[in-house]
C-alpha positions as CSV (number, residue, x, y, z in Angstrom):
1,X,0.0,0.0,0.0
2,X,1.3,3.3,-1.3
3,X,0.8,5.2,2.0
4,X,2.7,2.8,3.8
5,X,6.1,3.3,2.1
6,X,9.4,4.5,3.8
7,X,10.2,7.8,1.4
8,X,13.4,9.4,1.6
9,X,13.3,12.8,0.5
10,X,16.6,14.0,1.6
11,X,19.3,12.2,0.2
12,X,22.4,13.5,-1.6
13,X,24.5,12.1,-4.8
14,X,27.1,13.2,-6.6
15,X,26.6,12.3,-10.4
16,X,29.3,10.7,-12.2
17,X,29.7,13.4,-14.3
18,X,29.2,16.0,-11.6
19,X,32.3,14.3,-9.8
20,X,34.7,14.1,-12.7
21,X,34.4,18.2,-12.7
22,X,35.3,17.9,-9.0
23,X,38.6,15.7,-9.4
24,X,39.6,17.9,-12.3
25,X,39.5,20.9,-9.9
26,X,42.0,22.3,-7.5
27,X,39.9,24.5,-5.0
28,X,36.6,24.1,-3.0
29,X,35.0,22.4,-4.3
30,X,37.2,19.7,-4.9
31,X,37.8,16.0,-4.7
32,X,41.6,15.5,-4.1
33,X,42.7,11.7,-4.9
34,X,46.0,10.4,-3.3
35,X,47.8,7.3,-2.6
36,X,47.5,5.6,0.6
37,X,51.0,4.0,2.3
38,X,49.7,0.3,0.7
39,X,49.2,2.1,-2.5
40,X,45.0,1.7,-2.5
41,X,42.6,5.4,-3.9
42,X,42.2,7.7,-0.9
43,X,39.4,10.3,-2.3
44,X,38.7,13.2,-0.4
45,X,35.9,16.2,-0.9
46,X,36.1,19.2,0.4
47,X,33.3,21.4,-0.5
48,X,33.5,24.1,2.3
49,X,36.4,25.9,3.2
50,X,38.8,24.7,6.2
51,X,37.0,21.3,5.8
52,X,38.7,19.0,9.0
53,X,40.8,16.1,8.5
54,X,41.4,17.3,5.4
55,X,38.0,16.5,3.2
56,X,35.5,13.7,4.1
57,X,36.4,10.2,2.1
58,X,34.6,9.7,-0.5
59,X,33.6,6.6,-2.8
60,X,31.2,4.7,-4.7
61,X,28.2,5.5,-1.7
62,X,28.4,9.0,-3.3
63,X,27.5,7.8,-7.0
64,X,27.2,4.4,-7.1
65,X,23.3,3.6,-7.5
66,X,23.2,0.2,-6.4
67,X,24.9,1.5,-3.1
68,X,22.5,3.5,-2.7
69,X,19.7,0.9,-3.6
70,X,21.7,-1.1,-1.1
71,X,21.8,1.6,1.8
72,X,17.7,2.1,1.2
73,X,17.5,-2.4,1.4
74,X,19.3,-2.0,4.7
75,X,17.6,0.7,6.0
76,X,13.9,-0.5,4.8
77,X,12.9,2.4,2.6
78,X,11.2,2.3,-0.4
79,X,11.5,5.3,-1.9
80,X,14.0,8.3,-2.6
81,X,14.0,11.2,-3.7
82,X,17.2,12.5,-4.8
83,X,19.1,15.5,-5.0
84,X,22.5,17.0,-6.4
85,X,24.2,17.7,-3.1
86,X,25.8,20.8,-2.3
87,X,27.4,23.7,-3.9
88,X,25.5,22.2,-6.7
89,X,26.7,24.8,-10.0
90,X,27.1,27.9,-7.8
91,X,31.0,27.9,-8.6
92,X,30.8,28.1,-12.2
93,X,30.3,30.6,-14.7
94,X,26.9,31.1,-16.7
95,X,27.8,29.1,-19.8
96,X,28.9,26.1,-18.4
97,X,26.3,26.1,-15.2
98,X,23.7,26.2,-17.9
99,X,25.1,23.5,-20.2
100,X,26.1,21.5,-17.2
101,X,22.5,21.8,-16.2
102,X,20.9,20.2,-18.7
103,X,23.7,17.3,-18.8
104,X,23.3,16.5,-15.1
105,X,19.2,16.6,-15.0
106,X,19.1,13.9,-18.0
107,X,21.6,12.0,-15.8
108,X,19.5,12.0,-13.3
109,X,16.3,11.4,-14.8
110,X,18.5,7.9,-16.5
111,X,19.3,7.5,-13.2
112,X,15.9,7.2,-11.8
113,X,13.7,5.8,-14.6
114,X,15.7,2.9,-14.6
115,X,15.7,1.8,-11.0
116,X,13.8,-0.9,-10.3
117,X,9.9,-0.7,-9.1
118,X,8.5,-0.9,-5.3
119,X,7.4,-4.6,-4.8
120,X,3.9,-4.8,-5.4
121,X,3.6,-1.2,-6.1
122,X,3.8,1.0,-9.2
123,X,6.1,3.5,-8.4
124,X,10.0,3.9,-8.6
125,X,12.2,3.9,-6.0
126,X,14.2,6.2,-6.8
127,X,13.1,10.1,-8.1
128,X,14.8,13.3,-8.7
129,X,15.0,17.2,-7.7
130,X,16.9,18.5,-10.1
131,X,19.4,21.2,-10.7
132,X,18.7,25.3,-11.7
133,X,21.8,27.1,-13.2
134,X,21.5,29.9,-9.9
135,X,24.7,32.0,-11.0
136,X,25.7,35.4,-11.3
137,X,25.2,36.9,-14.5
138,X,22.5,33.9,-16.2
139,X,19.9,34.9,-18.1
140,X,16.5,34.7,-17.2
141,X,15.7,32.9,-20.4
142,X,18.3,30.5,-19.4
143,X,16.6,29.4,-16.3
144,X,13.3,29.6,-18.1
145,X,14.8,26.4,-20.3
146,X,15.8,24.6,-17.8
147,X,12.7,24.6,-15.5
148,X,10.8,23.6,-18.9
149,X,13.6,20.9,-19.1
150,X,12.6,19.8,-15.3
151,X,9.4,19.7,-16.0
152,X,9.3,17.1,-18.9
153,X,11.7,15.2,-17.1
154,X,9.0,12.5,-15.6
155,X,11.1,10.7,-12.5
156,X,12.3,14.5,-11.4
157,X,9.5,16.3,-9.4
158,X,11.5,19.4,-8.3
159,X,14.3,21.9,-8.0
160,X,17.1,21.6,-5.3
161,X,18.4,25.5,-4.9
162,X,20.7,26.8,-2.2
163,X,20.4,30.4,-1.2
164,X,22.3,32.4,-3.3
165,X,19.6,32.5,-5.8
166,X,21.6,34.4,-8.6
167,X,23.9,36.4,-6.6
168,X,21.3,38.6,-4.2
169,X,19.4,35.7,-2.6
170,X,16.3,34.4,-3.3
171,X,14.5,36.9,-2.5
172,X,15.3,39.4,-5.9
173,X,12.5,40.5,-7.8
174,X,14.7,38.9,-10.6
175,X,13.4,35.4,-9.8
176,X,9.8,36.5,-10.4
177,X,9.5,34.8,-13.7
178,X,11.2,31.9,-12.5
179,X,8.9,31.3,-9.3
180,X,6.1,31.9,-11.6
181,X,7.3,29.1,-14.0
182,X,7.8,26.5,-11.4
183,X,4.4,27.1,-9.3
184,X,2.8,26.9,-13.1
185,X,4.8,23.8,-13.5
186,X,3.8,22.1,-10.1
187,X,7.7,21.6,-9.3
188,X,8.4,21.2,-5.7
189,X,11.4,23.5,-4.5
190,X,14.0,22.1,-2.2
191,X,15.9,24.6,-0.3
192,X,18.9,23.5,1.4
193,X,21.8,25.2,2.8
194,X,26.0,25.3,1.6
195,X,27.4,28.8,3.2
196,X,26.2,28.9,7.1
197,X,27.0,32.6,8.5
198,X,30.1,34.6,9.0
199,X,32.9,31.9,10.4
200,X,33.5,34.6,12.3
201,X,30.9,34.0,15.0
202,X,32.4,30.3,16.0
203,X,35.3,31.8,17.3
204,X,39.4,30.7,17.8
205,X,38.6,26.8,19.5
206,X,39.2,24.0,17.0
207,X,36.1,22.2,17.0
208,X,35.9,20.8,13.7
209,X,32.6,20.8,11.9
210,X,30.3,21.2,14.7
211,X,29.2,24.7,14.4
212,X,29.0,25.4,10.5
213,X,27.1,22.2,10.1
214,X,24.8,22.1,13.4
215,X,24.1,25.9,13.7
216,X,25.4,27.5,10.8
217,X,23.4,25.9,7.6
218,X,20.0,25.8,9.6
219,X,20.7,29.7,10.8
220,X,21.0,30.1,6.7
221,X,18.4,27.9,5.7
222,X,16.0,30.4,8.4
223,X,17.5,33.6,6.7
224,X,16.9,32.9,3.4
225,X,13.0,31.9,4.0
226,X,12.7,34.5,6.4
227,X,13.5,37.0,3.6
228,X,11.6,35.0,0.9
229,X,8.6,35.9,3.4
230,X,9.5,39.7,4.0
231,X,10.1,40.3,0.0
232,X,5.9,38.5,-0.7
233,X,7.1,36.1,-2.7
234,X,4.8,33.9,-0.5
235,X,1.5,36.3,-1.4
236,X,2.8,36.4,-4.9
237,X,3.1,32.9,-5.7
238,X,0.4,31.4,-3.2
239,X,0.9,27.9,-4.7
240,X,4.2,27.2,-4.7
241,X,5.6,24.5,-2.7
242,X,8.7,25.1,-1.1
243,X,10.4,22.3,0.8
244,X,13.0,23.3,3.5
245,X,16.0,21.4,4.8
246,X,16.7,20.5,8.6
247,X,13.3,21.1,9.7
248,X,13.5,24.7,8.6
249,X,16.5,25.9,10.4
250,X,15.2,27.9,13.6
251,X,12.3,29.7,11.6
252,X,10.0,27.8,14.0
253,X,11.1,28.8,17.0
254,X,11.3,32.6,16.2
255,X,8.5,33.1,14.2
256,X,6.6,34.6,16.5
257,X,9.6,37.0,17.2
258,X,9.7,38.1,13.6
259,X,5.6,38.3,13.6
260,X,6.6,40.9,16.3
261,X,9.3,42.6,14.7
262,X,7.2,43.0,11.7
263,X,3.8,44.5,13.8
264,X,6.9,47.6,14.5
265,X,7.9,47.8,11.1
266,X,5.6,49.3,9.3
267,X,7.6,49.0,5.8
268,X,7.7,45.5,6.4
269,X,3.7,45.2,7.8
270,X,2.6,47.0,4.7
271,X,4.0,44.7,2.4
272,X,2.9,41.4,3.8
273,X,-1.0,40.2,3.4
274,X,-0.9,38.0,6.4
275,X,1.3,37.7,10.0
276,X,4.1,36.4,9.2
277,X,3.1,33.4,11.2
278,X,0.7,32.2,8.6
279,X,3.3,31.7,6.0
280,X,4.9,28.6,8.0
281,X,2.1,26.6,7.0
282,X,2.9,27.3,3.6
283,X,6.0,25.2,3.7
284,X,7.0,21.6,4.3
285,X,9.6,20.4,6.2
286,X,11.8,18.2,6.3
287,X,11.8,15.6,9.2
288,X,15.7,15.3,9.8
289,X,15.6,17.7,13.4
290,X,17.0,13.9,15.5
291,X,14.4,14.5,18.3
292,X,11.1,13.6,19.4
293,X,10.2,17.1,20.9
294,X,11.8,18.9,18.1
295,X,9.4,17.6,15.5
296,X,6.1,17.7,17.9
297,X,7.3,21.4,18.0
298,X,8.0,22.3,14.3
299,X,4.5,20.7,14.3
300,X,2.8,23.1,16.2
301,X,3.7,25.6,14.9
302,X,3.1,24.6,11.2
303,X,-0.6,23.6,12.3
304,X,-1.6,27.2,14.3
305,X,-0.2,28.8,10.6
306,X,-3.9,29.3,9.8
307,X,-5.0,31.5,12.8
308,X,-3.1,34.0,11.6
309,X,-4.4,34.3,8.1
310,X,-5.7,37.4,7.8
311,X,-9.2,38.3,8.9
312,X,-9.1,35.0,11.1
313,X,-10.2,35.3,14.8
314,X,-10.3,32.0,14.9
315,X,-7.5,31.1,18.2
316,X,-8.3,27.4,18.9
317,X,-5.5,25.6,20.4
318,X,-3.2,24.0,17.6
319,X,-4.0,20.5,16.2
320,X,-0.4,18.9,16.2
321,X,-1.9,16.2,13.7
322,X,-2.5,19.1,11.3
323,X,0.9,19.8,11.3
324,X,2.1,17.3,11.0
325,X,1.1,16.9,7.1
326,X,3.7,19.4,5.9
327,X,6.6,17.2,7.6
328,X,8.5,14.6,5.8
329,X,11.2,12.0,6.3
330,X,14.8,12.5,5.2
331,X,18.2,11.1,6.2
332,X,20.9,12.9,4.6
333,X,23.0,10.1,3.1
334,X,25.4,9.8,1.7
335,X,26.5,12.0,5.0
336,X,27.7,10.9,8.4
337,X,28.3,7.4,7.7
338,X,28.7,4.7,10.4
339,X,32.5,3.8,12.0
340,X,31.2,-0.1,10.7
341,X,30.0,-0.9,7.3
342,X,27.5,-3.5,9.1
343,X,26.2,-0.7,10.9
344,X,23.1,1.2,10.7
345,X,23.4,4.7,10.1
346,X,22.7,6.7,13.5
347,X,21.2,9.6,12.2
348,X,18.6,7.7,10.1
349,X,17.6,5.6,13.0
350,X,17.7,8.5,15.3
351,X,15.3,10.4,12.7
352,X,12.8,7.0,12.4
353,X,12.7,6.5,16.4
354,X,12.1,10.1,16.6
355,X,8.8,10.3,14.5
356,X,7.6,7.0,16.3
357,X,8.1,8.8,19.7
358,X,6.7,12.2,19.0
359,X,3.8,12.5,21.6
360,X,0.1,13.6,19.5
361,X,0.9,11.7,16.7
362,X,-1.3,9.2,15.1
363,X,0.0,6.0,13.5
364,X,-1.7,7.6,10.6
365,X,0.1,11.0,11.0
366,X,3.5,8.9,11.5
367,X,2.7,6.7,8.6
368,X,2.6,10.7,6.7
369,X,5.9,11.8,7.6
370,X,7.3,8.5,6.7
371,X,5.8,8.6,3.5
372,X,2.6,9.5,2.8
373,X,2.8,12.8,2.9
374,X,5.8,12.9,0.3
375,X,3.8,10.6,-2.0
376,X,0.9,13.2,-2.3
377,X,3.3,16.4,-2.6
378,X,5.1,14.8,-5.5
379,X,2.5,13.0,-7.0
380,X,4.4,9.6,-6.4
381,X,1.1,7.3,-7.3
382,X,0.5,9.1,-10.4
């Protein structure tokens, strides 16, 4: 039964192709490939700068499809939708971001279409988001083709962007006409974080990639769709469907702050049709937050979105089933692997137990963040 599947919708790969450009590189983002002391292929990728250890290993779990077939077998989950991981094209110029575009989605529409069917179920396992050219100085016709290109792709059901959008962030007027083109086209927009905030703010301590990765890309992923919000791209483009990594950073949390902020600014309170509140049930979320509480929270808050539409008086308490609707399961591979190949991976099992444990929860609203709410947003039964 289709609303019973496992569905992964946060899971990385690095496209053969996309990895060649890597190893023929020399600065982030870069794979550097050495000789161990027994002569065996030590590949390393560094893709932000002062990567510890110098660069994670990397290997076939990073393009290899049957190891990621294999990691979904082990890990009982049916379905994934995959993205280009991070900086995706954001290092190139226009020219070749574009044409590299185009060559990477049709890789990754080969790469899904041919995976093997769910048992007993017509659907894929494996699906796509795939890439936008989002670089300084490409044309808006440019992006135009490629979201046209998405859109006949049939495995891949979005975008994956970062937050750069072309240069200003996503929230320049210049990406009007490409909003409008991907809510026309139904595509689902997955918005996930590379840069963090200033490395200035961790300070002089060694302590490796802890900071950048546990506070610093969720503090960008809540800038970038806080200012999405300010700039009414929301009001403009009321049906698009916007997808945010890391259970959306720690716009949860302060929304009510900004809601505030906003009631004492009137430039900002002009602009907007709603409380800025409202707009978080505009959004899914992913469900990789690790915790129990965490997720009952991001609920809440997603489900008492409607109260603040505008010309509501409506202030009933908030129906953490509701919210849960917009929430849905992700793992992060190929990221943070186990010490022991015949381990499972911690963070995925820490993300499953912590949907199961989440206290107003249904089995049926737990069977939706597993999977049943991603089948519905990207139209998986179809």
């Amino acid at each position: 039964m289709a609303s019973k599947l496992l569905v992964d919708i946060h899971t990385h790969v690095y496209l053969p192709r996309y990895a060649a450009l890597l190893r023929s590189r020399s600065a982030v983002p870069f794979i550097r490939s050495s000789a161990t002391h027994d002569g065996k292929l030590d590949e390393r990728l560094l893709i932000l700068d002062h990567e510890p250890s110098g660069g994670r290993p990397v290997g076939p779990q990073y393009w290899d499809r049957e190891e990621k077939l294999k990691f979904m077998d082990k890990h009982g989950i049916d379905v994934s939708v995959v993205s280009t991981a991070n900086p995706w094209l954001d290092f190139l110029p226009a020219s070749q971001a574009h044409t590299l575009a185009a060559e990477l989605n049709e890789d990754l529409e080969e790469y899904c279409s041919t995976s093997p069917n769910v048992q007993d179920v017509p659907i894929r396992r494996l699906y796509g988001f795939g890439l936008l050219p989002l670089v300084p100085e490409i044309t808006t016709a440019s992006l135009l083709d490629t979201v046209k290109q998405v859109s006949k792709l049939p495995h891949l059901r979005g975008l994956i962007m970062g937050t750069r959008g072309v240069g200003k962030g996503l929230d320049d007027m210049a990406l009007d006409p490409i909003w409008a083109a991907i809510e026309a086209a139904g595509l689902v927009v997955f918005i996930h974080p590379h840069y963090g905030v200033d490395a200035k703010a961790w300070g002089d301590m060694d302590n490796g990639h802890v900071l950048p990765l546990a506070l610093g890309f969720p503090f960008e992923t809540t800038i970038a769709t806080t200012r999405l919000i300010l700039s009414g791209v929301l009001d403009r483009f009321p049906s698009l469907r916007l997808l945010l990594a890391h259970s959306g950073g720690t716009l949860p949390q302060l929304s009510s702050r900004l809601a505030s902020c906003i009631d004492h600014d009137p430039v900002v309170a002009s602009r907007l049709k709603h409380d800025a509140r409202y707009y978080l049930g505009k959004l899914y979320v992913d469900a990789v937050a690790y915790g129990p509480e965490e997720l009952g929270f991001v609920s809440d808050v997603i489900a008492r979105s409607g109260r603040y539409e505008a010309g509501t008086s409506d202030f009933k308490a908030a129906n953490r089933s509701l919210g849960s609707q917009r929430m849905l399961f992700g793992t992060d591979h190929p990221f943070f692997p186990p010490l022991s190949s015949t381990e499972k991976w911690k963070s995925v099992v820490e993300n499953s137990e912590a949907i199961d444990a989440v206290q107003g929860w249904s089995q049926a609203d737990k069977d939706g963040v597993r999977g049943g709410n991603a089948i519905s947003l990207f139209n998986l039964a179809e």
